[in-house]
Every structure is written in structure tokens, then in C-alpha cells.
N, C-alpha and C positions, 0 to 999 in steps of 0.2 A: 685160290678162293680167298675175298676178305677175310681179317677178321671180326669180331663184333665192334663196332665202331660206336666208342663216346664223344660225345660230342661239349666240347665243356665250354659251358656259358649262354648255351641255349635253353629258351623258355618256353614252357608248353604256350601256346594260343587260348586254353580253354579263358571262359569270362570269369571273372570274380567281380565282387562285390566291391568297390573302394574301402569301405570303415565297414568293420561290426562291432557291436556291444563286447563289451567286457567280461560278460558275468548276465545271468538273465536272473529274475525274482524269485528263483529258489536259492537264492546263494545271499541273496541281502542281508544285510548284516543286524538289520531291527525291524518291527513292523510297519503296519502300516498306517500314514502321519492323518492328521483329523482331514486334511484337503484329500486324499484317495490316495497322494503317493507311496511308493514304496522307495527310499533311500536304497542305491546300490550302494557296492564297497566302494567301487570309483569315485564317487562324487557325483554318477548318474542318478538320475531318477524314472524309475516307471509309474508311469500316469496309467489312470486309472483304464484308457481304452488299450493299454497294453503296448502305446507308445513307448519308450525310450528316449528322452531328453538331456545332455549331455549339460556339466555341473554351470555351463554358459549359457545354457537355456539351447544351445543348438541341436536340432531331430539328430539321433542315433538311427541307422539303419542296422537293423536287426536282424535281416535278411539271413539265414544260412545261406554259405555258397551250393551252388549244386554242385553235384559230384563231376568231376569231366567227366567231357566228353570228346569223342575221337579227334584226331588231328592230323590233317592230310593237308600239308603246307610246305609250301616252296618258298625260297626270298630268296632273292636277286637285291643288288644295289641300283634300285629301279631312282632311288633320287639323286645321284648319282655326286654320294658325298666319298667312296673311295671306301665306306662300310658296309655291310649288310645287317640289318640290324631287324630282330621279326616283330620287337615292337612300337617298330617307324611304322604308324599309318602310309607316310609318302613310298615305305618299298613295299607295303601290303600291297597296295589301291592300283599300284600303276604300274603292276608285275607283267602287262600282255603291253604296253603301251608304249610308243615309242614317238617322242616329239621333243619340242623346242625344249621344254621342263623335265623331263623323266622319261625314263627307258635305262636299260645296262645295257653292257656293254662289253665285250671280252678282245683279246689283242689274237690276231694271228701270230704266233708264235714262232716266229721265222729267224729270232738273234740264233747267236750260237755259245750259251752258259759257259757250257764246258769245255770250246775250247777244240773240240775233234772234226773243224770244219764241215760242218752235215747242221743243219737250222733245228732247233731245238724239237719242234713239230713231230721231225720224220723219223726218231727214235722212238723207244716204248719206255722212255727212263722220264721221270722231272728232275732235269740238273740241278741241283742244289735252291739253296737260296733266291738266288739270282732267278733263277725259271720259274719256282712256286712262286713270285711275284709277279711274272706275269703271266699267270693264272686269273679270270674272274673268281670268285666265290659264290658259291650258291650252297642253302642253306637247306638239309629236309628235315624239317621241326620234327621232335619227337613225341610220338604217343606213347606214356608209357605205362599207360595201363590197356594196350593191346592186348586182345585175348590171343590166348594161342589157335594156333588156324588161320590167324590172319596173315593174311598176304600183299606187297606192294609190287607195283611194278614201273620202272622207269622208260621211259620213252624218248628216243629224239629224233626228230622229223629228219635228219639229213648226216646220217652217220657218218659219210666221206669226208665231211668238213670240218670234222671237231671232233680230238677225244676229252674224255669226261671223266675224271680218277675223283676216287674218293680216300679219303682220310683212314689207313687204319690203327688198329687200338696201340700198335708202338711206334705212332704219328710217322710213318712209310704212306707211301700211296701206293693204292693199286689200281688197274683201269678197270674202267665199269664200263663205256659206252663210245659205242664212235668208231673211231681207226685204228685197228690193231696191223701190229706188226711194224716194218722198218719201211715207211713209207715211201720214200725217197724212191722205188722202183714203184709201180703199178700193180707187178704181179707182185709182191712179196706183202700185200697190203691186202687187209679183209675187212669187213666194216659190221658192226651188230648196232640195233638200231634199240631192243630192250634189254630189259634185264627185271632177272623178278628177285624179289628177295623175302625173307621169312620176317615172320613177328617181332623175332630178339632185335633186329635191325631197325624195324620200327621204334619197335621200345627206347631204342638209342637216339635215335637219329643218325644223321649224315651227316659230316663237310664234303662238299664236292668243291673240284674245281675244274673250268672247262677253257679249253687253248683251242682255236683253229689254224684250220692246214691253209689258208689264202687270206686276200684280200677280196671283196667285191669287183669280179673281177670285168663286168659287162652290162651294158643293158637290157641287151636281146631277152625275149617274155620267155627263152629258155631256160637262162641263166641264172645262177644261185645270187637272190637277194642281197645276201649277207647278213639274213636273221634266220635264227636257229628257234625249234621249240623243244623243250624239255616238260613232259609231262607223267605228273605222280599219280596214278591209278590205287586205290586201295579197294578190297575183297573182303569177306568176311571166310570164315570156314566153310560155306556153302558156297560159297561163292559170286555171293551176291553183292553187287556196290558198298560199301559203308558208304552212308549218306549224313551229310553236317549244313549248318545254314550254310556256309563258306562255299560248301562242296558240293551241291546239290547230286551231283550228278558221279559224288565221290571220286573225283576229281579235282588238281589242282595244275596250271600252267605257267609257264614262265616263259617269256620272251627276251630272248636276247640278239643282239646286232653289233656285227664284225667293226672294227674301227674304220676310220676311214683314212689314207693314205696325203698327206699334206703336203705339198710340193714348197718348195724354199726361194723364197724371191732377195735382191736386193734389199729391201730394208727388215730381212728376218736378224734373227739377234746370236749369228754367224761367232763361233768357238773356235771355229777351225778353218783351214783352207790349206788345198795341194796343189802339188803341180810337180812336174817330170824337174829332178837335179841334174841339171848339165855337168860331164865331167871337165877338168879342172884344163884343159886344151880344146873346149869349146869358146869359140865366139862369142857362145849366148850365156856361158856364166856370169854375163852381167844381169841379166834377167834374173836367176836368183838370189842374187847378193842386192837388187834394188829393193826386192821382194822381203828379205831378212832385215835389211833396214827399216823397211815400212812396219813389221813385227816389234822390231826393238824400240818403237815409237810409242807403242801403241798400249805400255805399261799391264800385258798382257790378258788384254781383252781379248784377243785371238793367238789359237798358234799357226805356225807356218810349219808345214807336215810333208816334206817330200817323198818321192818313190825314185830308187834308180833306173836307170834303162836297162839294168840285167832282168830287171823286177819286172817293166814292163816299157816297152821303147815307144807309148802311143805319146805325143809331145801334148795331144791335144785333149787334155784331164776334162775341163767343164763337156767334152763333147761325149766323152764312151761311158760315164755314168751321170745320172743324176739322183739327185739328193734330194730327201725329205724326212719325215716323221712318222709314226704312227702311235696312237695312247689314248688310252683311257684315264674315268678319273680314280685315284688314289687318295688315300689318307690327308688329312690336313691339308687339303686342296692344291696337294703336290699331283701333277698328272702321273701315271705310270706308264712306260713307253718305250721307244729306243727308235734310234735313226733307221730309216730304211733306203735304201740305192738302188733304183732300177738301170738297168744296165741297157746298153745301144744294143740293135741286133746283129752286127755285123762289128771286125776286126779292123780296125787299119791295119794299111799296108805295114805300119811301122812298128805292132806291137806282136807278143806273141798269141796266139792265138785269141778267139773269142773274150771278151772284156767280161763277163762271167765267171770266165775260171778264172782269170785274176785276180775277181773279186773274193771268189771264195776261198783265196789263198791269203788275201791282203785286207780285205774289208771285212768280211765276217767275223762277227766274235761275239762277245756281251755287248749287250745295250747296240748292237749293228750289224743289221741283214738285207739281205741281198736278196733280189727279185729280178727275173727275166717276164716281160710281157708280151712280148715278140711273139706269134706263132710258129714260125720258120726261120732257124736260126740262117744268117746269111743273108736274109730278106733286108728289104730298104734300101735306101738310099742316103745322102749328106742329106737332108730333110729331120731324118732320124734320130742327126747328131743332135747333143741335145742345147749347143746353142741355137738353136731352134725353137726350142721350148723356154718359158721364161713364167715369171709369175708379176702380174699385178699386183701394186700392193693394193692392200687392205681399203674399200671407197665403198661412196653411198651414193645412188641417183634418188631420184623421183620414187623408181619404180620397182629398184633394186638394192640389195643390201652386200656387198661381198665382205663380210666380215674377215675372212682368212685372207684376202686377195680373191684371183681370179687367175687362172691358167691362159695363158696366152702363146701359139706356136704362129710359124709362117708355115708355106704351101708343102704338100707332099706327106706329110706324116702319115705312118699307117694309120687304117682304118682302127685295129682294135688300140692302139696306142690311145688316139680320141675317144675311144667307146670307153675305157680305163681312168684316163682322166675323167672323164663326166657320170661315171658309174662311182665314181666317190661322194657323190653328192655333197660338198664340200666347197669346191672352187671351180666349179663350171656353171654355165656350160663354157666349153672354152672357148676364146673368142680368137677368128681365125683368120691371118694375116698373110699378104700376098709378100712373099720374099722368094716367090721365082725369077726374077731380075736377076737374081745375084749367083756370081759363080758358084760360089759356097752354097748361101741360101741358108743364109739365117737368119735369125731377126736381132740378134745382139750387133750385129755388124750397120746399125743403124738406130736402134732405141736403146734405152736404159733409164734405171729411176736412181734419184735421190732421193733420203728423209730431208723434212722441209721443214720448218716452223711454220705452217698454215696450219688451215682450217681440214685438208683432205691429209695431211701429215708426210705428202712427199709431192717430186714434182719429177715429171718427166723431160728424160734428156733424150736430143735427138738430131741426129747428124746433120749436117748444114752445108753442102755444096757450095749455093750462095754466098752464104756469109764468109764461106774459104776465098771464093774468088774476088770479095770486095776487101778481102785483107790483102790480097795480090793486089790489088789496082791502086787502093790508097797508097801501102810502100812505092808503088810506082811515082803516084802523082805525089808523093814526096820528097820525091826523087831518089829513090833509092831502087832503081830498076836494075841494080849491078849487084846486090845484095842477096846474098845465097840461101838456097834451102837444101836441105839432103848433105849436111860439110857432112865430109868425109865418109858415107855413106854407099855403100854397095850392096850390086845385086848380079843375078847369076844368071844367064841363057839356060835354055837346055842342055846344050851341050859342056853347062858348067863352067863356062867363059863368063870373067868379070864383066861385069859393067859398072860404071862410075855412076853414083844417079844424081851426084853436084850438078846444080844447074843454079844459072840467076832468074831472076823475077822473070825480068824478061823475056828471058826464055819459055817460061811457062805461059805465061799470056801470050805468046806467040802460037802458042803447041794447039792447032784449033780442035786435035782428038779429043785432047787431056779434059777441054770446055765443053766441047761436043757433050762428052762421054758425061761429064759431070751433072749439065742442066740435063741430061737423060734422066740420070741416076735423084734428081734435085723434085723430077716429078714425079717419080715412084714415091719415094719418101711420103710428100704432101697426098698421094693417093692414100697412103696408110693412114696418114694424121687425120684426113677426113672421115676415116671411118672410126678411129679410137675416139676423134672428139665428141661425136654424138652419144656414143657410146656409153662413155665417162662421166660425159657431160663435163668436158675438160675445158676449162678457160687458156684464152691465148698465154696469158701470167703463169698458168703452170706447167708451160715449157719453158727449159733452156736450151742456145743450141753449142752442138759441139763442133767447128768448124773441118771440114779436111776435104779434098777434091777426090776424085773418081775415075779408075780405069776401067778399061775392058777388055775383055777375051769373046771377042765374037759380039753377040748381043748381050752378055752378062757382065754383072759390071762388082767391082771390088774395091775398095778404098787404096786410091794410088798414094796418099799420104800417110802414114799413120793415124787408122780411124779410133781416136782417142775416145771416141762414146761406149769402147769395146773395151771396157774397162770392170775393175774389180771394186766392190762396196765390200766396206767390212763397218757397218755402227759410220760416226762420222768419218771414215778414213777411203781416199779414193789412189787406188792405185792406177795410173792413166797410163796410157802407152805413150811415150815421151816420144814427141811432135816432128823435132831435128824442120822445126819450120826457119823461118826466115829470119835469117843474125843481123841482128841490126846495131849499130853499136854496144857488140860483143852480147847481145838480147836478141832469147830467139822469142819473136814478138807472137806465136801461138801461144806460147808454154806462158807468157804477160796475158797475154786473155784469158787462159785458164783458170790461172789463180787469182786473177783480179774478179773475175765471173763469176768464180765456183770454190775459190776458196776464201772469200768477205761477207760479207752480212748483204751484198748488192742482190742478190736473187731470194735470199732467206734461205740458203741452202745447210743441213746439217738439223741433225735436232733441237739445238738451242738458237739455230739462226743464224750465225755467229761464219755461215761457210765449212766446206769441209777442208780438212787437212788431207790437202794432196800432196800425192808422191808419184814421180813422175818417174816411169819405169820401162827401160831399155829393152825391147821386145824388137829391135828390129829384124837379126837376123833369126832367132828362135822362131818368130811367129809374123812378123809382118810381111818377109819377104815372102812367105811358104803360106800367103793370104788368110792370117790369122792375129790377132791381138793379143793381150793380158788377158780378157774375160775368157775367150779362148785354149787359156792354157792353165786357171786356174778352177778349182771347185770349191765354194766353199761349204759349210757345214754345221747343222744347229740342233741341239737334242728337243726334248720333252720340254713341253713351256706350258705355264698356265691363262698365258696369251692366247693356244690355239685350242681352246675344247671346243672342240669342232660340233660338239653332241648341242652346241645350245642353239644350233639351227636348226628352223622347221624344214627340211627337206625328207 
């Protein structure tokens, strides 16, 4: 059972008067003057109609205050400054409201404080510090001249989704409402939706504070909103309503609404980034040592975070989790928050089991938790993976405003995966792109964005067939049709037999598959561009392209050269899959168009214009050859921002 709970710094509601007199006409200090007045001790005067006039000549209000009266009040941080405060008109007025300007707000509770891999949520404990912040606050103002007899009683519409502890008198919390027990199981979990409590508690008041157990996690007209009501009932000793102007119905409501889930794009403001450590008699430890370089460049705007393959053997990091945020607002218009990671449904071949428990061995902790959205674990397909999924950055049309970005996947993803994104109301609806063409089948394996100095603040990058095979033709008609691409470069059969992939120009413009396959792969593309352009409302200027040619496996087709668009953004810095295109006096003349393209001021690329600083990075046999890239093999990662209060959209 609580104890009696003080509440310090809390102010009744009753009304008072602004100014009263000082002293009334029995306390005057002389009589009374030939004009009617009466001199106070103050320097006031009382006129003869019994007015009071202050020694400035300004009216005195004289008014005694009335005595309070009852107080049945809730406050939320309904204006949504990170305080709850109960004599903010803005968190009185807009306590049920929830819009573009005001509404609260509280975070599912899914880090893990303390540390004992189980999400803060599904215990019956507030972990320290670190958990009571993230806690909403709600306030229940104190009457403290309750009679005895009286009775309050708390309410919340949706017990399963939120517990609700309050404050006791040796600042511990206890649970009052919501989810009891060790959640994390079904059955070991019970739910109470009231709670009543006596007079002394009113006399006090309450701090409460409330954590939910999800996200919003659907649209369907079955599914939980993602707003909660907490409602304060108060009784007399009969039983009967206490009734106030406030309260007519002696009642008081509060509304509040679960965060919303924010997916992480190319030009988010990235702290971190992974990717699988090759050990020291791999091939591909050139991949992380181009990787570590690109880091030590980079004067520690980001770090470089690997995992071993004992940790977990999946090579392909941006695909078995994804990355994003969730927060509310906080203090000094600091958001309060922490990263969240929804995980793939399903295991590669290569790691150990489901990417979940991984995570909750290796991700979970403070300030970073983990979520599974899948129905059926095993379910899905490469669709799933989450280079499939990607984010728009931040644009404006006519008709639309995507302030955060916009979610954007190619073909196949599950059903509730799409219903999750767009039940965030946030960065949907998601707009949904054909990348069944592709063996893999994802969309990174053909778009990407850079920040830009323009007007929309980035531009989209996007693979170029064409433009690869008019870079073969011109070395041709340069004469340099003996001039190699792939030096030194191998690949492996199925039966794990070398293959050499040196070839000269010639060669390739001979190979009519390689073209075939290519101007296939060249129309798919432009079928997507014409539907992102309307979209967007994207001008031809705010694409660049990334050149590379195009294989096939049946009808499906994969980048036969290193598809260098499948690349990593970290702020201005582009880590690219290095090319091994065509040496032309001792210049491999892709890796010249890159940086001449994408790392100069010719496109306006980078936030100051200025191009980005590329680093061109050795993914051949780690990910190109095993039909994956850099973007492919890294994740990168971004906390609590005051860029994303996601809360000042009208959805």
C-alpha cells in the first residue's frame, strides 16, 4: 500500500484575488479628511463609497478571497515544454487534446536501465534515474481542505498498455494502475484499470508517473490508438459527485498519446555505425580497415562499432535490424528519448539464431531497445531485409508536408510491417516501390540520397546502366578498348572454383548478356524514377547518377559491377563501394567520375555545397561478390534530436 504522498511545489487551483487592501478603515491611522476620505496606514485612501484607492490614485480591490473550494485536477504536459506545470493555462485548457500545438505525451518504455537484458516496461521495478526519465509526469493537484469521507478514484481506459506508479512519502514509487506483474510472459501479467483512494491522499496530492508496454502498433479499427485516458473521479462521504465550475460532473480527464517510432534516413544526424569485423586471415579485412579510415577522417562526428562473428556471423548488419528513435518532449527543449531497432523476421543462414536475441544480448541497454514487429517469427522473405526499407529525406509538395522524411520500401514486405510504419503517423504513408526485378530485391541496390545545398536540402542518387555503358564506349572510341576493369579481381562458382573477372573494355561491349541484361535492369530503374518524380515533385537537377552495369540470374538482375549508389552517408562523408572500374593510365576512370561528380561543388552535393568527402571502400569479396555492397553491410545510428518532435504534426 502507498504511503501518504507530498507532493512539493504543487499549487491548489482555487481562484484568488490578484491584490487586496492592506488594512480596511477600522485600522486608519487619523480621521476622517474635509474631502470624505479616510487616510490608511499605507498611503491608501478610503473614499467615501467605500472604495479604496491606492497612494497613486490606482482602485484597490478589496475583495476578500473566498474560501476554497474543492480541487479535482489532473495536468499533463499538454504544451509540450518537457514541464508539467498547473498554473500553465496551455496544460490546463488542452489536457484531452491532441494536435499540431499541444497534447502529452509519454514513451513506451522498452530501453533497458539496469542492464539485466528484459526492457524496462516488463518488470514491476522503475530502474533508477535513467527510467524515472522516462516516465511522463502527471500531476493530481491537491485539495487540502478535503473533508473526511471523501473519496477519489483513478481510472485508465486501457490497463494492458501502461503502468502508472506514483510518488511515495520516501520519494520510492509504487504501482497504482495499469500492468502488474513481470510482463514479458502473458500469463504472469494482470492488469487493474481503478484505483480508489481516501481523503489524506487527496489532501496531498500525487506525482504520478506513466510508461507504456508498445508502440502504436496498427491501424486496423481494432487496434490500440496509442492514446491512453486517465480519469480523477471525486465523491463526497455520501457519495455523491463533488461538483466545481472545472469539474461539473466532478470529474477531471487527461489524455495522453504513446510516441511515435521514427525511422532513420541518409541525411539523419548518424553518431554511430556497424558492421560484422572480419578476422585478420579474411579477404575482406580490407572492408574494415577502409571503413576505420573513413572514421579517423571524420574528427569524430561518428563512430565505427563492430561485432564479431562469434557475436553473430550475419555479414549483412543494415539488413537483420533497423534503426530509429522514439521521444518525447523534455526540459529546455532537450527531447527525452532513446534509439529503438526493429529487427528482420527471420535468421540468415549465416548468423546464430533469430536477429532478436542478438539484439537483446548486444543492443539492448539504456537509452536502446529493441522491437520485434513480425507476427510469425521465420515469416518473410529478402523483401523483409531492411535494405528494402529506407527513408526519404525530410520535403514539401503542393499538397504535402513530410517534415521527418517519408518511409519508403520496394515490393514484398509484410503486410503488418506496412501497417506499423503508417500507424506511426509520422513518416507515411509509405510510398511503395517496385524492386521485384532484383535478385536480392531492394531498393538500396539502386537509389540513395545525399544532403545538398538546395532548396529541398538533398538530392537523390541513382544507379545508371546507361551512363556505365557510355563510359565503356567512349574509353573505346579513345581508343583504349584493351584497357581493363575488375584488375586483379575474383569470383567463385558454386562449386567454389576461381574465376578471374579481368576483362578489357572490349570484352565487355562484346558480352551482349552483360547489355542485354543491363538496358533491362536501365528500364526498371526509370519505371521507379517516374513514379518517385511526381511524387516529390522531384526535378531532373535533383538527381545524380551512379554509373555500374547489370547481371542476371534468370530474370532477376544484380549489379555486375560494383553498384557504388549502395553506399554509406555519414553527415558530408560517403563511403562508396570502390568501383575496380576501368585503369586507364594507371586511373580507374569510375572512381574520376565519382569524385569529380560527387565530391566538388559540380552537383551542389554535401551541406555546404562544397561536395562530399568520399572514401572509396573495398567491399568486393565481403559483399559484392555474395551480391551486396557497403550500404548493405553497414547500419548506421542516431539518438533523441530536437529536429524530430514528431508531436508538431497535425496527424
Amino acid at each position: 500500500m502507498l504511503a501518504w504522498v507530498t507532493v512539493s511545489g504543487c499549487v491548489t487551483s482555487a481562484s484568488t484575488p490578484t491584490r487586496t487592501a492592506t488594512t480596511d478603515a477600522s485600522k486608519a491611522d487619523s480621521g476622517v479628511a474635509a474631502d470624505g476620505t479616510t487616510p490608511l496606514a499605507d498611503g491608501a485612501l478610503l473614499l467615501p463609497d467605500g472604495a479604496v484607492v491606492a497612494a497613486d490614485g490606482a482602485p484597490v480591490d478589496t475583495a476578500k478571497p473566498e474560501p476554497p473550494g474543492p480541487v479535482i485536477d489532473l495536468v499533463v504536459d499538454a504544451n509540450r515544454d518537457g514541464v508539467v506545470k498547473p498554473g500553465d493555462p496551455n496544460d490546463q485548457d488542452n489536457e484531452e487534446v491532441f494536435n499540431d500545438k499541444f497534447g502529452a505525451i509519454f514513451l513506451p518504455n522498452l530501453d533497458d536501465d539496469d542492464g539485466d537484458h528484459l526492457e524496462d516496461f516488463y518488470d514491476e521495478v522503475i530502474n533508477g534515474e535513467g527510467d524515472t526519465a522516462d516516465l511522463a509526469t502527471i500531476l493530481l493537484q491537491p485539495w487540502k481542505e478535503a473533508p473526511d469521507g471523501t473519496k477519489g478514484k483513478l481510472t485508465v481506459d486501457v490497463p494492458a498498455k501502461v503502468r502508472i506508479w506514483a510518488r511515495t512519502a520516501d520519494g520510492s514509487w509504487g504501482l497504482l494502475l495499469g500492468s502488474f506483474g513481470n510482463c514479458d510472459k502473458a500469463e504472469n501479467c494482470s492488469y487493474l484499470n481503478e484505483f480508489e483512494m481516501q481523503a489524506d491522499w487527496l489532501r496531498s496530492g500525487l506525482e504520478l508517473r506513466i510508461e507504456g508496454s508498445q508502440l502504436r502498433m496498427s491501424q486496423a479499427k481494432d487496434a490500440w490508438s496509442g492514446d491512453v485516458e486517465l480519469t480523477l473521479t471525486v465523491t463526497d462521504a455520501a457519495g455523491a459527485p463533488v461538483v466545481t465550475k472545472t469539474a461539473p460532473a466532478g470529474s477531471d480527464t487527461v489524455r495522453m498519446r504513446v510516441a511515435a517510432w521514427l525511422n532513420n534516413g541518409n541525411t539523419s544526424e548518424f553518431d554511430k555505425w556497424r558492421s560484422l569485423r572480419y578476422g585478420g586471415s579474411s579477404n575482406s579485412v580490407v572492408f574494415n580497415k577502409d571503413l576505420d579510415t573513413a572514421e579517423a577522417s571524420m574528427a569524430g562526428l561518428a563512430k565505427y562499432v563492430t561485432y564479431e562473428a562469434n557475436s553473430y556471423a550475419d555479414r549483412w548488419t543494415q539488413d537483420f535490424y533497423q534503426t530509429g528513435v522514439v521521444q518525447m518532449p523534455g526540459p529546455n527543449g532537450k527531447p527525452q528519448g532513446f534509439r529503438l531497432f526493429n529487427a528482420r523476421p527471420f535468421a540468415n543462414a549465416g548468423g546464430q539464431g533469430l536477429p532478436i536475441a542478438w539484439m537483446r544480448k548486444a543492443l539492448l541497454g539504456p537509452d536502446q531497445a529493441i522491437l520485434a514487429v513480425y507476427k510469425k517469427a521465420n515469416s518473410g522473405t529478402s523483401y523483409d531485409s531492411h535494405g528494402n526499407h529506407d527513408l526519404i529525406p525530410p520535403y514539401k509538395t503542393a499538397t504535402a508536408d513530410f517534415k521527418y522524411g517519408r518511409i519508403v520500401t520496394g515490393s514484398g514486405v509484410l503486410p503488418e510491417t506496412w501497417d506499423w510504419y503508417d500507424a506511426q503517423r509520422a513518416q507515411g504513408p509509405t510510398l511503395k516501390l517496385n524492386s521485384s526485378w532484383l535478385i536480392v530485391g531492394h531498393i538500396d541496390e539502386f537509389l540513395s540520397y545525399y544532403p545538398a545545398k538546395t532548396k529541398r536540402g538533398w538530392k537523390l542518387m541513382v544507379g545508371s546502366n546507361a551512363m556505365a555503358k557510355q563510359m565503356f564506349e567512349k574509353a573505346q572510341a579513345d581508343g583504349n578498348g584493351g584497357a581493363k576493369v575488375f584488375v586483379g579481381r575474383k569470383a567463385y562458382n558454386s562449386a567454389n572454383q576461381e574465376i578471374k573477372m579481368e576483362q578489357t573494355v572490349d570484352d565487355v561491349l562484346k558480352n551482349a548478356e552483360i547489355l542485354q541484361w543491363s538496358q533491362e535492369a536501365e528500364v526498371k530503374v526509370a519505371e521507379n524514377i517516374a513514379k518517385i518524380k511526381p511524387e516529390l515533385e522531384l526535378g531532373d537537377d535533383e538527381m545524380v547518377l551512379f554509373p555500374f552495369l547489370t547481371e542476371a540470374e534468370g530474370t532477376k538482375k544484380v549489379s555486375w559491377q560494383p553498384g557504388t549508389v549502395n553506399c554509406l552517408v555519414v553527415g558530408n562523408y560517403a563511403m562508396i563501394p570502390k568501383p575496380f572500374g576501368i585503369i586507364i593510365k594507371d586511373k580507374d576512370v569510375f572512381e574520376e567520375d565519382i569524385k569529380d561528380r560527387m565530391g566538388t561543388a559540380v552537383n551542389l552535393l554535401g551541406s555546404d555545397g562544397m561536395g562530399m568527402k568520399v572514401h572509396f571502400v573495398d567491399d568486393w569479396y565481403g559483399y559484392h561478390i555474395n551480391l551486396g555492397e557497403v550500404h548493405c553491410g553497414t547500419n548506421p545510428e542516431s539518438g533523441p534530436s530536437s529536429k524530430l518532435n514528431w508531436w508538431n504534426l497535425a496527424r
